[in-house]
Every structure is written in structure tokens, then in C-alpha cells.
C-alpha positions as a printed Julia matrix, in Angstrom:
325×3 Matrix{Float64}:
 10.59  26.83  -10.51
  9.62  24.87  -13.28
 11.88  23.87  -16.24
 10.5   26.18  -18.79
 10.85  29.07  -16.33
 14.44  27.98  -15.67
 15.41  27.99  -19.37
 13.82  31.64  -19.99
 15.85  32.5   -16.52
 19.57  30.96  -18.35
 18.49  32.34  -22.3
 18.08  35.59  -20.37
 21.0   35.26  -18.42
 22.84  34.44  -21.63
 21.87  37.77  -23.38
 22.55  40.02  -20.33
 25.95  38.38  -20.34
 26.32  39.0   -24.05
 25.06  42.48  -24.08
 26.29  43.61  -20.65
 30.12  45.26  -20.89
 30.52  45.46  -17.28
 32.33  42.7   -15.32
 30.55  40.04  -13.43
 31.91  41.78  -10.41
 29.4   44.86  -11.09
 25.78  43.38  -11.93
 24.93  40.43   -9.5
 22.5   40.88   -7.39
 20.78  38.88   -4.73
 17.53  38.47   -6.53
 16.17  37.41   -9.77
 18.29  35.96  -13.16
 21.59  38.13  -11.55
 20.88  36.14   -7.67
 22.18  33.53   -5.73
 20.89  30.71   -7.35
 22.82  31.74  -11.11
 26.04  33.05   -9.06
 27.88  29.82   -9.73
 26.62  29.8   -13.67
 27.61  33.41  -14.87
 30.81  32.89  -13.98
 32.89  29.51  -14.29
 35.31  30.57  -11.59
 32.18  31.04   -9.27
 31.27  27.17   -9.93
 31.78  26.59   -5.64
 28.31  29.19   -5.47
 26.29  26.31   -7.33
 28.2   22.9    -6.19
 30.4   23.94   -3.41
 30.16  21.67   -0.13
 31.12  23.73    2.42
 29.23  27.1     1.86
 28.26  30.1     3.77
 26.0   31.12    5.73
 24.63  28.71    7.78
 21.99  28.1    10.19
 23.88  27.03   13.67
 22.0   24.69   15.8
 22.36  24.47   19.24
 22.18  21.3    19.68
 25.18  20.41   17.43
 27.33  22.76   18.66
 30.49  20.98   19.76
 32.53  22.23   22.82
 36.43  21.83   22.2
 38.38  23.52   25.4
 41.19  23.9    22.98
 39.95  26.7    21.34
 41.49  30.15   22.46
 40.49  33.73   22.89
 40.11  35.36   19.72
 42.86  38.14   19.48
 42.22  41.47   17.76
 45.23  44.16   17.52
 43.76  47.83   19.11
 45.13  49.95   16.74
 42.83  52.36   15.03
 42.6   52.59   11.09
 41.04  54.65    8.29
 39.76  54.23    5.38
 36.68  54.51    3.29
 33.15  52.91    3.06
 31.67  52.12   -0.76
 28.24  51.45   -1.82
 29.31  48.57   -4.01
 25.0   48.47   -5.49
 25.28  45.05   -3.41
 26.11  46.12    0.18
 28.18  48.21    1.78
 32.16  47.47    2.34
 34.46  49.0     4.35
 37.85  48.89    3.17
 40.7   49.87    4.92
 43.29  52.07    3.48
 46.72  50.66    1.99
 49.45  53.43    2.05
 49.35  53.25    5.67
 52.11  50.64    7.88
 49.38  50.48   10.35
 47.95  46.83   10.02
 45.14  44.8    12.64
 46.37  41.36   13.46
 43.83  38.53   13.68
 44.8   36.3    15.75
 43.72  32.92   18.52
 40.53  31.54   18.16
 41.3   28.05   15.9
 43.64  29.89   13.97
 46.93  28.97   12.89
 48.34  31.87   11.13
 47.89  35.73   12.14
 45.47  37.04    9.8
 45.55  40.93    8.53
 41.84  42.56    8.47
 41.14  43.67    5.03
 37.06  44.18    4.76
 33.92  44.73    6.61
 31.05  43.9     4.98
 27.21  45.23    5.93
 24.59  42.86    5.6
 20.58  43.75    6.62
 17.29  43.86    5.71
 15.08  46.31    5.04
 12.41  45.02    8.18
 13.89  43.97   11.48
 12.27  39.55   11.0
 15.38  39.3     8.63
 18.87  40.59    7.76
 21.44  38.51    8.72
 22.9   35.99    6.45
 23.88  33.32    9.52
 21.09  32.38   11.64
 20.94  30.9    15.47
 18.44  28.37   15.84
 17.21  29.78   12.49
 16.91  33.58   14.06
 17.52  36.09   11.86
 18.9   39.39   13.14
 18.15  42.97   11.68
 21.68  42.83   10.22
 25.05  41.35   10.67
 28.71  42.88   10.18
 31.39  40.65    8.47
 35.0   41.44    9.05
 36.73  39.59    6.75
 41.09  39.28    7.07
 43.85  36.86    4.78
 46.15  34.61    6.14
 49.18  37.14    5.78
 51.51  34.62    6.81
 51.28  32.15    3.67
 49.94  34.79    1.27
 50.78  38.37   -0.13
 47.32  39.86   -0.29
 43.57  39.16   -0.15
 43.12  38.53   -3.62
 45.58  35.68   -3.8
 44.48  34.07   -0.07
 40.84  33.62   -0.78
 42.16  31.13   -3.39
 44.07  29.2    -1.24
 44.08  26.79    2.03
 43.45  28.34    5.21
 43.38  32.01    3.11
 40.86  33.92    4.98
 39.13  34.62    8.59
 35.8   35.63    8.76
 34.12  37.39   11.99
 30.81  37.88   12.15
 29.05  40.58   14.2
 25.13  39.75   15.04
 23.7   42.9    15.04
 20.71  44.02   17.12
 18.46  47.15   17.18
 18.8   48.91   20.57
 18.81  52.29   22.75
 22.73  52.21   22.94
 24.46  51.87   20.27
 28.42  50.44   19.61
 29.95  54.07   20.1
 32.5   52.5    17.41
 29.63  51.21   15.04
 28.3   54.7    15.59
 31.89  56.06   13.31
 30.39  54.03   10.46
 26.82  55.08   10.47
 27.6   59.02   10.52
 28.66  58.26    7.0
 25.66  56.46    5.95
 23.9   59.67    4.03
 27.33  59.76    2.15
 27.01  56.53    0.54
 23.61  57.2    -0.66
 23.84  55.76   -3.99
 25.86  53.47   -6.04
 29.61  54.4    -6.38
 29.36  56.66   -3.7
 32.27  56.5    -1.35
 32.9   58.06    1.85
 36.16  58.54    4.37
 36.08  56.61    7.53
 38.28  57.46    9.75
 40.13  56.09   13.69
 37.85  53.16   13.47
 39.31  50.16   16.2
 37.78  46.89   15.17
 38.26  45.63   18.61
 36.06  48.25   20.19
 33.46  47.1    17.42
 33.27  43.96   18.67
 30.77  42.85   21.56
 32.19  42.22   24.87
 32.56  38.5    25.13
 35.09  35.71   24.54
 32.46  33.06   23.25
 31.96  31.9    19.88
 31.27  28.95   17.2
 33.46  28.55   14.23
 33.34  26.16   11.57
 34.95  25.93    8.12
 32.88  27.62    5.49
 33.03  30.53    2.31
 32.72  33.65    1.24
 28.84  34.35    0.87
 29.3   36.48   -1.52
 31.06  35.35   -5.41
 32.83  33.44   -5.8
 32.22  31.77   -2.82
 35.52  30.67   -2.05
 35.54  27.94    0.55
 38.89  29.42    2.3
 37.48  30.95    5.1
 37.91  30.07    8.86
 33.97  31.67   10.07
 33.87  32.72   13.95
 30.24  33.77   15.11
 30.63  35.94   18.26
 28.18  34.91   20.87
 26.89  38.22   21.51
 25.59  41.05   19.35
 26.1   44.67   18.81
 23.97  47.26   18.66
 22.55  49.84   16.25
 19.55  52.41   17.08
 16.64  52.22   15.52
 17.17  55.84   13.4
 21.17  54.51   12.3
 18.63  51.62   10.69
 16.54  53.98    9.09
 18.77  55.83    7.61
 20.87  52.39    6.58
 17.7   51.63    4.92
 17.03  54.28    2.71
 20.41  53.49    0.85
 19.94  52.1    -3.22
 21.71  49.88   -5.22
 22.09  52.04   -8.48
 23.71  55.39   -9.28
 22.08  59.18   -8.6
 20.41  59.12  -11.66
 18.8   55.58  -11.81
 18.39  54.94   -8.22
 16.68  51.14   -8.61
 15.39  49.15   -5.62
 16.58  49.58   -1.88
 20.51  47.91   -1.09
 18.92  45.94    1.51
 17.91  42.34    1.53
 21.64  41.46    0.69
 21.9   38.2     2.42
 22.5   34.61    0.79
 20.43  32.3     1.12
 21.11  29.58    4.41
 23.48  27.05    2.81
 23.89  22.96    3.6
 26.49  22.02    6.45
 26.91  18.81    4.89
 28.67  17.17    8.05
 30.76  19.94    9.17
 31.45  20.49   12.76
 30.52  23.48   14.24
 32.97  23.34   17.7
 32.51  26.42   20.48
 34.61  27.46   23.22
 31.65  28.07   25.9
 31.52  24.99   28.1
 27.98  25.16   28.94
 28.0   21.85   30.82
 30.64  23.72   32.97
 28.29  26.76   33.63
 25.47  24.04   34.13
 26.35  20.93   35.89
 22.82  19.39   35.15
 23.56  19.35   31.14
 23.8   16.03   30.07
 26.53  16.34   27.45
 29.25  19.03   26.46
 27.5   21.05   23.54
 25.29  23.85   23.92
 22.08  23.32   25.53
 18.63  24.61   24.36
 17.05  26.77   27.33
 20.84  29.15   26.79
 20.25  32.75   25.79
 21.59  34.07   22.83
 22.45  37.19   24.64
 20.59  39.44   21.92
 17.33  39.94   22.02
 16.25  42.51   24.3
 13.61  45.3    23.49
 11.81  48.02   25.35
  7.97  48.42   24.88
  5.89  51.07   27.16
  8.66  51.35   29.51
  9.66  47.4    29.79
 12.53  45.48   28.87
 11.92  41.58   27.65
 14.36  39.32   26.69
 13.44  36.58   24.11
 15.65  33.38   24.45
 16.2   32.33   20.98
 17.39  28.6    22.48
């Protein structure tokens, strides 16, 4: 973009702030003067978006993953919650209900603290080549599922935690199209034609976040931010090592979802991931000794020729699996 172009981009930016009565909270986007690239300018608490150093998403490379055997099992409490799933215009967020005594616990993994979930967040695209906002080996997946908790140890509440040291957990859920579906993902999609438009909400109920998650103990972590404003860089990120899976008509319908209101629909809510961020010298350390499960490996990290276990398709009757490294 040239330097004309970006001062039309901030003097409108400028007058949508001046005319615009809604909060900041309501009208970004993730494209044009409202997108990623003016988060950290529209607002001055968001200043991390534009010259934060340890940002979310990220691409993780295989070949600078980092084994520690000290990490643990990530630990999720089995108790099922409600609560109810908004179209926010930006994505969709789950949100669990607060007048209940029922709370999940997140806990192991490199944690220190036990962590109560708060949020799931719904990330995709609107074709299957992109969706996620974390990459492997710079794959995209159709979509991803963030389930976001706060250190509720140190701090009161998610508002205060994603402030602060250590504040927030972040899991991330690959997700992958496919004949069988999560039966627990499948809770959240029946309510998908409820959430149509912007400010709709919908009741979600007896949803277990462990039985969301994929069946394995492997994952990479690394110390990164919300990817959405104000990109607080409190949050502990764990990347499971396998995906879930969503059918190819849940998509659809997932798709057909806009960011505005009934009666001004706008564009499609998809397309709602951040742009890949810089790791800037962070470590990205894994639990899955791969030199253990291959003696020939020459060092500890994770080796190229490993499947991402998460790519698997059926065409005419055939299953393939792509290895992604």
C-alpha cells in the first residue's frame, strides 16, 4: 500500500471514528480501514495489535519445534455446561453461562495455575484452502475452535486476567472436514441456523469441552495473544496435535452465516482469521518425543516426514492421507 492510500485509509478511519457512536468493540472487522492492520490504531489500548512482540497466530514449523519431557497432560474437568452461542458480526463465541456453580478446570500442560474456561471462539473460511488462524507448516485448515479460560487463581474474572501475567489459556482445536463428525461439536452446529445474523443468540446446552477435544495427549505451546483486540499478550497457546471434525453440510450451513443484522445482512462472517504474526524468537516446546517414536531422528524436535494426523479425505470410494510434514 502506498503512502497516499494509507493516509485516505487513517483520514477515513478518523471520520468513521468520529461519526460512528458504537464502541470499538462493535465495528472491527477483519478487512479493509476497520481490519487487522488499523486494530492497534483505533484504539490506544489495542497498541500490542500494531507493535506487540509476541502475537497470535502463528505459523508452527516443524522443524523448530522443541521437545521438553517436562511438559504434562493437558487436564480438562468433564463436567457438562450451558450456555449460549452469539453472532458477535465478527465470529461466533460461545459463552458459557454465569449463574451456574458448575465451572471447567484447565489444568497440566505448562501451566501453573488452574485456569476456568470462559469462551470458545469459531474461526473459518468460507472455502476449505483457508480458515484457520494458526497454521502447521503453513497449512491452513477449513476452520479452527479456540477455547479460551483465565488464570482463576491470581484473578477474579476474564476481563481483569487478559490484562495481566500468565492471565489466560488458549486451546486451539484444528478443525477438519470429514464423514464423522465430533458428536459434541455436532451440539454446537444444530444451532447454527439460529445465529443467522448479527445479534442473534442461541441456547447451547450439556456441552463437555473434554469430549470436544480430539483424542490425543500431544501438543505445541508457546507464549502468544489474543488474535482478536486488543491482542493481549497474556495467553499461554496449546495447539492439539490432532483435529476434529465437522461434515461437509455443518460447513455449509456455518457458511451461510453474515456479519450484520436481519435487515442489512452485509458480507458472509467468514474469513475471520488474523493474519500469521512474527515469532520473534519464541520457543515453541512439544511434549511428543518424536526421536523416541523414531530412533533414526537425529535430534529431539519434530521431524519433517511426521503426519499431522488431519488430513484425510474420501474421493470415489478412497481414503488419502496428505502428510502436511
Amino acid at each position: 500500500m502506498s503512502g497516499s492510500s494509507v493516509l485516505l485509509c487513517m483520514f477515513a478511519l478518523l471520520a468513521m471514528i468520529q461519526v460512528s457512536k458504537a464502541s470499538w468493540e462493535e465495528w472491527w472487522t477483519y478487512d479493509g480501514i476497520s481490519g487487522p492492520s488499523f486494530w492497534g490504531l483505533i484504539n490506544p489500548q489495542w497498541s500490542l495489535c500494531s507493535k506487540g512482540r509476541r502475537q497470535s497466530p502463528i505459523n508452527i514449523e516443524p522443524d523448530k519445534l522443541l521437545f521438553d519431557p517436562h511438559l504434562r497432560p493437558v487436564h480438562v474437568d468433564k463436567h457438562r455446561i450451558s450456555g449460549h452461542l452469539h453472532n458477535t458480526g465478527q465470529f461466533l463465541v460461545f459463552r458459557a453461562d454465569r449463574d451456574v456453580k458448575i465451572r471447567v478446570n484447565i489444568t497440566g500442560g505448562p501451566l501453573a495455575y488452574h485456569y476456568q474456561f470462559e469462551e470458545i471462539y469459531i474461526h473459518y473460511g468460507l472455502d476449505n484452502s483457508h480458515g484457520s488462524e494458526h497454521r502447521v507448516n503453513n497449512y491452513a485448515f477449513p476452520a479452527e475452535i479456540q477455547v479460551y479460560g483465565f488464570n482463576a487463581e491470581l484473578y477474579h474474572n476474564m476481563s481483569e486476567a487478559q490484562h495481566k501475567s500468565q492471565g489466560l489459556v488458549a486451546i486451539s482445536l484444528m478443525v477438519q472436514v470429514g464423514d464423522t463428525p465430533n458428536p459434541e461439536l455436532r451440539i454446537i452446529t444444530s444451532v447454527f441456523n439460529k445465529v443467522q445474523y448479527r445479534g442473534d443468540k442461541a441456547q447451547v446446552r450439556h456441552l463437555s469441552l473434554r469430549s470436544l477435544l480430539p483424542d490425543t495427549n500431544g501438543y505445541m505451546t508457546y507464549e502468544g495473544s489474543t488474535t482478536h483486540p486488543g491482542c493481549w499478550e497474556t495467553a499461554v497457546w496449546l495447539v492439539l496435535n490432532k483435529p476434529i471434525y465437522i461434515t461437509a453440510q455443518e460447513l455449509y450451513a456455518l457458511r451461510k452465516l453474515m456479519q450484520g443484522p436481519d435487515n442489512s445482512p452485509k458480507a458472509p462472517l467468514g474469513n475471520n482469521s488474523r493474519p500469521l504474526q512474527g515469532l520473534h524468537h519464541r520457543t515453541i516446546r512439544t511434549n511428543i518425543d518424536f526421536h523416541k517414536q523414531r530412533p533414526e531422528a537425529k535430534c529431539p524436535t519434530m521431524a519433517k516426514d511426521m503426519k499431522y494426523k488431519a488430513n484425510t479425505w474420501r474421493d470415489a470410494g478412497e481414503s488419502y492421507s496428505r502428510n502436511i510434514y
